[in-house]
C-alpha positions as CSV (number, residue, x, y, z in Angstrom):
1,X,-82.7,176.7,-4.3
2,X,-85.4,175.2,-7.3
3,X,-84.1,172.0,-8.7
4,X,-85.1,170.8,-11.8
5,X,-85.3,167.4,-10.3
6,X,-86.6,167.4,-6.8
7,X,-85.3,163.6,-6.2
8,X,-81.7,165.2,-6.6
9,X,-81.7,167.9,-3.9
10,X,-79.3,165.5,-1.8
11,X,-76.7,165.2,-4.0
12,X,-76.7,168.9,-4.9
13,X,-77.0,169.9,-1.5
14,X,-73.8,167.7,-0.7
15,X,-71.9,169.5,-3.6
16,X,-73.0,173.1,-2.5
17,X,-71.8,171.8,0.6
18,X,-68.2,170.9,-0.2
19,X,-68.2,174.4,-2.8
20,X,-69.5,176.6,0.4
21,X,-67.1,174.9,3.1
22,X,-67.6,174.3,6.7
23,X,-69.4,176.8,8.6
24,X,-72.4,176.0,6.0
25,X,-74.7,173.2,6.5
26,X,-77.3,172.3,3.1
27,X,-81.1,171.0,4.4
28,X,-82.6,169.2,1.9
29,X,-86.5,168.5,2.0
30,X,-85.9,164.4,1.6
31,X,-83.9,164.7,5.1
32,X,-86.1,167.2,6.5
33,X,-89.2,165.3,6.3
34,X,-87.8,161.8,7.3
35,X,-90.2,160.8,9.8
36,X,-93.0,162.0,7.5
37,X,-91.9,159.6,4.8
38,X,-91.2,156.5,7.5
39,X,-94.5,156.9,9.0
40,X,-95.9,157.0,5.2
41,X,-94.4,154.2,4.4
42,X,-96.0,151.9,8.2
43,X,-99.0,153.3,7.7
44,X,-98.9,151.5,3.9
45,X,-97.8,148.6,5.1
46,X,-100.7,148.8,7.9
47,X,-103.5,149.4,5.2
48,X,-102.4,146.9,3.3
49,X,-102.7,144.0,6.1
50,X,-105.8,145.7,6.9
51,X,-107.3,145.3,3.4
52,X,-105.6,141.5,3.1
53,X,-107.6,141.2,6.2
54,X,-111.3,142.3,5.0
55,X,-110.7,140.4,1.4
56,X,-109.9,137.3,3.7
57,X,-112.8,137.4,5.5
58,X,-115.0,138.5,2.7
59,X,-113.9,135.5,0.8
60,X,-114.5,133.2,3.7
61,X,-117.9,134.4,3.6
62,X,-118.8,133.8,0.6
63,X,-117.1,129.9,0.6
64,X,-118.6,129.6,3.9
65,X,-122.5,130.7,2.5
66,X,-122.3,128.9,-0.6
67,X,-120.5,125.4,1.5
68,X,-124.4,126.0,3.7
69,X,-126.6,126.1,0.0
70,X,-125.2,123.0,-1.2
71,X,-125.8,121.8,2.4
72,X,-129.6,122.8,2.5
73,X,-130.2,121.4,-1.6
74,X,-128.9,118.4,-0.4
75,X,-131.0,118.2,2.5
76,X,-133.9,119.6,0.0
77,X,-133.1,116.4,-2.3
78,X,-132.7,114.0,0.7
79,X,-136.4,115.2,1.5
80,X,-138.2,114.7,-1.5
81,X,-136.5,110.9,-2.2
82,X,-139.0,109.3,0.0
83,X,-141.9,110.6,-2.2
84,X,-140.8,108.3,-4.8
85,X,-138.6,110.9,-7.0
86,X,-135.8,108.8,-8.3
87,X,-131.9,110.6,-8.0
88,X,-131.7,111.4,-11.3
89,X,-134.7,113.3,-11.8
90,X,-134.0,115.6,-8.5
91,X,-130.7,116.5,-10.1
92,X,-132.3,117.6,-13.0
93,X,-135.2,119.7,-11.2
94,X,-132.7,121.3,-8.5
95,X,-130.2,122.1,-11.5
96,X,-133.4,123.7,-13.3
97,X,-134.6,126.1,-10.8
98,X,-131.4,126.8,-8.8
């Protein structure tokens, strides 16, 4: 049987079950394919940990590598101090030329 609305085959297939009588038994596609639709539904869940997961670590990363740049500028200004640069003017220069 076509339904106009395939999301109502359960409730039609109880009526035409309750019209037919016992002996007949209605199969609708929604209880048919219930362990299709669970494992849909795990295996969304799953991919969405699993890309929580890479955006984690991807943004971790990226804190991680820019934490080490200010790190190696500061050591870069640290350096250059004894050469009789004053503080103010290695801010400027580093800020300058990235």
């Amino acid at each position: 049987m076509k339904l106009a609305d395939m999301f109502a085959a359960s409730r039609v297939g109880r009526e035409a079950e309750l019209l037919l009588g016992p002996p007949y038994v209605a199969n609708n596609w929604i209880d048919l394919n219930r362990n299709l639709f669970s494992w849909m539904r795990i295996e969304k869940f799953f991919m969405f940990l699993i890309l929580l997961l890479i955006i984690l670590v991807a943004a971790f990363n990226i804190a991680s590598m820019l934490f080490m740049v200010v790190m190696d500028k500061k050591r870069d200004i640290g350096c250059s101090c004894p050469w009789g640069r004053r503080a103010g003017r290695s801010c400027a220069s580093s800020s300058s030329r990235g």
